[in-house]
Structure formats: structure tokens, C-alpha cells
Residue, then its C-alpha position, 0 to 999 in steps of 0.5 A: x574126859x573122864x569115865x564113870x566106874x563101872x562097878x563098885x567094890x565090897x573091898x574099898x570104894x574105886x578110885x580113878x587117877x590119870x596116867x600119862x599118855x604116850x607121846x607119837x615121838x616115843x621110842x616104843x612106837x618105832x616098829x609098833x606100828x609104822x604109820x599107825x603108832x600103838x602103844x603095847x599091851x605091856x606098856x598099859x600093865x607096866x604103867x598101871x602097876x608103877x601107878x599102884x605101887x606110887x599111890x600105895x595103896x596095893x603092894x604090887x612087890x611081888x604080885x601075881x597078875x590073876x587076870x588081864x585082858x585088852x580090850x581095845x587099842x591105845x594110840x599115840x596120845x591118847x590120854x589114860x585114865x586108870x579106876x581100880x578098887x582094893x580087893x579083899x586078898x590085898x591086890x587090885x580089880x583095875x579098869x583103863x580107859x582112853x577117853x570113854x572106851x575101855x581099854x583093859x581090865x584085870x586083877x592083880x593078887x597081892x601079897x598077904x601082910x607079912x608075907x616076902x612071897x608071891x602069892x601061889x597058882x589057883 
């Protein structure tokens, strides 16, 4: 099932692709948690910055993580939808969904055209 955007971006238009889950098998489930697998936060982030570097529409090399909060768990599974829009100092506002439910959001900094560093603490 796929989740409606949740808001619209002055920037460019959200676009919404499909991440792969994390199968109940998976290495990274083996102490995290035993008898109730979920997948780490780290994983989400990692998984969302390959996809976004992949479609290349967001330079996430190098890239500062503004913002990043975790909303709810993502089981073994579970199927990902990622939504994330263009923002105007080149990085991404991104939603992640399991299902209907909202599993993080955040907002990537990206790098300034013509620039090899990172960019700069608020």
C-alpha cells in the first residue's frame, strides 16, 4: 500500500520510490532484537541516502544530515516506501513510510554546485 505525500515542496514536486525491505534472515537482526527483529534506525538512513544517490536527483557526497528523527519501529519485512522532494539548498526533505505509518523523516544538506565540501554547521 502506498502512502499519500504529506506535503508539498516550493523546491520541486515529492517523489515516492520503493525501497527493499529487510528479510527476517538478515544478519542485522541477529541481537537486534531476538524474538522480535527490527530493523536499526541506521539501516533506514543508509537505505535512504544509496536510494537518493541512485536516482540522482540529491548529491548526497558529501552531505550533512540537518535533521533525522524516528518515528516508529520497522520490522522484519515490512515493506518501505521512501517520498522525498528537492530542497532549495540542494539536499532532500524525505518521508519513510511502512505501509501507512510514518517511520522517519528528515532533511539531508546538500552540497552547493561546484563545491568538494560539506556543507557547514547552522
Amino acid at each position: 500500500m502506498r502512502a499519500e505525500p504529506s506535503a508539498t515542496n516550493p523546491a520541486g514536486p515529492v517523489v515516492a520510490v520503493e525501497l527493499p525491505g529487510y528479510a527476517a534472515g538478515h544478519a542485522v537482526f541477529a541481537g537486534h532484537f531476538p524474538g522480535r527483529p527490527i530493523v536499526p534506525g541506521v539501516l533506514l538512513l543508509d537505505a535512504t541516502l544509496h536510494q537518493l544517490d541512485a536516482l540522482r536527483d540529491v548529491s548526497t557526497a558529501p552531505c550533512r544530515i540537518g535533521t533525522v528523527k524516528f518515528l516508529s519501529v520497522v520490522q522484519a519485512d515490512e515493506a518501505l516506501l521512501l517520498q522525498y522532494a528537492a530542497a532549495a539548498d540542494g539536499g532532500a526533505r524525505f518521508e519513510l513510510f511502512a505501509g501507512v505509518r510514518q517511520v522517519a523523516s528528515g532533511h539531508l544538506q546538500g552540497t552547493p554546485a561546484g563545491s568538494a565540501t560539506a556543507p557547514s554547521e547552522p
